[in-house]
N, C-alpha and C positions, 0 to 999 in steps of 0.2 A: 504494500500500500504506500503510496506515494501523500508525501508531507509538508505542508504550508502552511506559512506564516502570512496573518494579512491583517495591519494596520488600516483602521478607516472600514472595520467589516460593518457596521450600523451606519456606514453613509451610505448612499443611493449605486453608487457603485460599488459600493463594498456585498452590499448583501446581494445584488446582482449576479455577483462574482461568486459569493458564498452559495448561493445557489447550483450553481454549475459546477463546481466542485466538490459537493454534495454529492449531486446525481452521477457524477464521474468517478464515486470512491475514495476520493482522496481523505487523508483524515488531517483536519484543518486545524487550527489553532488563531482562533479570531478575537481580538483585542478592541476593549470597547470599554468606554469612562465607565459604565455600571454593569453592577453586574448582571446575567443574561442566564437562565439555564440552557444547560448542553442539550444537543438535538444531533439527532442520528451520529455523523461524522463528525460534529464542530464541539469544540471546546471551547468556550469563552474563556477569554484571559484578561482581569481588573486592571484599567489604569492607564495612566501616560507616558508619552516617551521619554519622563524625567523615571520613573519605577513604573512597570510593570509586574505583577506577581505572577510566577509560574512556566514564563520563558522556559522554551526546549531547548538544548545543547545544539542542536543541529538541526535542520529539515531541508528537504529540494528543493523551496522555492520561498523566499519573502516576497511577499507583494504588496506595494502600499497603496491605495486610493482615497487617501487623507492628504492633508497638508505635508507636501512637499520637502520645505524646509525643515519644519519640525523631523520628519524621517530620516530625512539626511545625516541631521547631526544625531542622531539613532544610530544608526546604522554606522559612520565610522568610528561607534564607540566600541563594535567588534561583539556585542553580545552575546550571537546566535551564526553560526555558522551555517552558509548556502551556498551552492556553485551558482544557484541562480538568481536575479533580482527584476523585478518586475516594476515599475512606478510608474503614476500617471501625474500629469506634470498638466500643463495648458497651453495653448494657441496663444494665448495672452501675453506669451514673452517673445509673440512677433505682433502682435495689435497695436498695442501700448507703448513700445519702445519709446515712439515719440510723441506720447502724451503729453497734454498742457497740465496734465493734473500728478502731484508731486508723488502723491498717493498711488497710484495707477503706476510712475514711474519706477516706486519704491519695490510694486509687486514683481513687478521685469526684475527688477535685481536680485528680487530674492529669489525669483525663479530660476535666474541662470547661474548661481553661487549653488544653488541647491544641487541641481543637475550638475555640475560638475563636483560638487564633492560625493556625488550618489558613484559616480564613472569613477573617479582618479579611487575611491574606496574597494570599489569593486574590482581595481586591477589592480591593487596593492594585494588584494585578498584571493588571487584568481579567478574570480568569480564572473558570469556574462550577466549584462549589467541592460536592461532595454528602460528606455524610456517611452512613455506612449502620451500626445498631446490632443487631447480631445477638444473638439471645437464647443459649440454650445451644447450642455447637454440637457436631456430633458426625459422623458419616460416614466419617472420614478411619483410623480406630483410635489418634487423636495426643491426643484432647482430655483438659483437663486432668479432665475430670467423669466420663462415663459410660464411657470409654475405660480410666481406672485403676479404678474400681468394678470391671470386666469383667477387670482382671488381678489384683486384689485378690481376686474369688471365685473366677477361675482354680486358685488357689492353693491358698486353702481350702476348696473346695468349697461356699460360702456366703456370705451377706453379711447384716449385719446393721442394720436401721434402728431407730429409734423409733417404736414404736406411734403414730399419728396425723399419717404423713409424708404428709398427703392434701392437700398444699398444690400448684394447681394449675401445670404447668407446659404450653413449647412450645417442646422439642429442634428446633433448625432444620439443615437437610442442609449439609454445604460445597458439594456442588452446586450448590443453590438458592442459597446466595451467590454464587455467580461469575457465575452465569445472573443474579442481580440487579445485581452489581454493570456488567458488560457492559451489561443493558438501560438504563439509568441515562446512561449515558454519551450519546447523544444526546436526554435528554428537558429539554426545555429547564427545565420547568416543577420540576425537581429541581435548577436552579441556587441554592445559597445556606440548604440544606435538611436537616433530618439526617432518619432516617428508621428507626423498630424494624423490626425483621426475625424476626419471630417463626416458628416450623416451623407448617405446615398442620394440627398437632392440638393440641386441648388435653388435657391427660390430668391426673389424681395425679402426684404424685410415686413414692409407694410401685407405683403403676401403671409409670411409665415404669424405674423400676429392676425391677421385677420381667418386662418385655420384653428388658431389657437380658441379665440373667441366663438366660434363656429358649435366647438366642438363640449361648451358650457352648456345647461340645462337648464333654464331655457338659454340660445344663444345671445351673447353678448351682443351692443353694435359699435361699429369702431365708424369713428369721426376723426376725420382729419381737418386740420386749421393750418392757417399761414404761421411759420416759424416764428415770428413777430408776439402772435400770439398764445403759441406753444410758450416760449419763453415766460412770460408774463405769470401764466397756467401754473410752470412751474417754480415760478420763482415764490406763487403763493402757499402752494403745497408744502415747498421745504420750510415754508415760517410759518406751517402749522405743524410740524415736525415730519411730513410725506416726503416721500421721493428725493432725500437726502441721497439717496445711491448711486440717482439716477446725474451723473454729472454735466459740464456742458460739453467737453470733452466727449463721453458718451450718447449724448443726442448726434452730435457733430456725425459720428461713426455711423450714425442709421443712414447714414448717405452713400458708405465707403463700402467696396466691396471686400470681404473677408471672407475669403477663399483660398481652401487650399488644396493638395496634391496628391489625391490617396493611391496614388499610382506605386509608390516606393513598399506599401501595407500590402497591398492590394499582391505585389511580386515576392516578395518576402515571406509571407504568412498567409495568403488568402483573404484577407479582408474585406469584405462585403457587407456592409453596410445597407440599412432600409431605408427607402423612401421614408420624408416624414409623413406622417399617419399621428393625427393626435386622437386619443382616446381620453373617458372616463378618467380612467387611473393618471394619466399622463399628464393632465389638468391640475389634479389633486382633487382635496374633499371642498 
């Protein structure tokens, strides 16, 4: 029986992941702030990357789909011993680079320190070290994007973009994350490698919000206004404590296309990804 470690098992990709892992045999060792009882193959294990209780000496595979940085410096602390290593990282540290906003910039840094001390650890250690950067993700009803838009209109019956949010996107499933990150895991040729993970469509922006909203009960309706007045919208929102997230930086972006390459996934491991399809679950409650 084959043995895995995976940080981030109670986030949306994590139990994605834990799922298929499951069904596939493997006997897991999944790590979560509380504690969880054990089920079939999976052991919970209490705690954070500062103490964990109950760490194994060894297993085939760490995989983390939590925070990035945090595992990094985890991990070259030498722990738990693995030939292999699996992490999901983000598109964000090609988005953002040159962000106006200091905060968005800080996350790029942390994202490319991290990824490189997850590589330079993994080859200090022999170990094949893959990186995977998933574009938006969605599926789960947790995420932090298409998931609050869809409670956000819930509410109001509406939602509101800027006239010319036609800036191209590609929502990828947490499924097809776990299904990638699993295939990966014996591909030799994805030793030392990071790798975008983009969803199987490209669409608009205003397109994939307006699926999103579609797919609410009863459906949502999405209104577009002059950015003039977008602005305004939200500069009232944030000074009732709304849409603080949402930056100007980040409006700007609904314009730009953010797209990437799943060609390099796709030859390496098989990567196939679904058209987007929003459901029930994928909205949230």
């Amino acid at each position: 029986m084959r043995t895995a470690l995976v940080f981030g098992a109670s986030g949306q990709i994590g139990e994605a992941l834990l799922a298929r892992l499951d069904g596939a045999g493997w006997q897991v060792f999944a790590v979560s702030r509380t504690p969880r009882a054990a089920s079939s193959n999976i052991r919970w294990l209490t705690g954070e990357f500062a103490a964990v209780a109950g760490l194994p000496a060894t297993v085939d595979v760490i995989f983390s789909t939590g925070p990035l940085d945090g595992f990094a410096q985890w991990y070259a602390r030498g722990l738990v011993a693995a030939p292999r290593v699996v992490a999901f990282g983000s598109t964000s540290l090609d988005t953002k680079q040159a962000s106006g906003d200091a905060y968005e910039r800080d996350i790029v840094a942390r994202l490319q320190a991290a990824e490189r001390l997850v590589f330079d650890t993994a080859g200090t250690n022999g170990a094949g070290a893959t990186m995977l950067r998933p574009t938006l993700v969605y599926g789960a009803g947790r995420d932090q994007t298409l998931a609050r838009i869809a409670a956000m209109a819930r509410r109001m019956g509406c939602f509101v973009l800027p006239r010319g949010a036609t800036g191209k996107r590609q929502p990828v499933h947490v499924d097809d994350l776990a299904a990638a990150a699993l295939a990966v895991v014996d591909a030799c040729a994805t030793h030392g490698r990071a790798y975008a993970l983009p969803g199987g469509e490209t669409l608009a922006y205003r397109e994939m919000i307006a699926r999103t909203l579609a797919a609410l009960d009863p459906p949502a309706k999405l209104w577009e206004v002059p950015v003039p007045m977008f602005k305004v919208a939200l500069a009232l929102a944030r000074s009732a404590g709304m849409m603080r997230a949402l930056t100007d930086d980040a409006v700007s972006r609904m314009r730009d296309d953010l797209v990437f390459d799943a060609s390099p996934a796709q030859r390496d491991f098989g990567y196939a990804p679904r058209s987007f399809i929003m459901d029930v679950r994928a909205v949230g409650p």
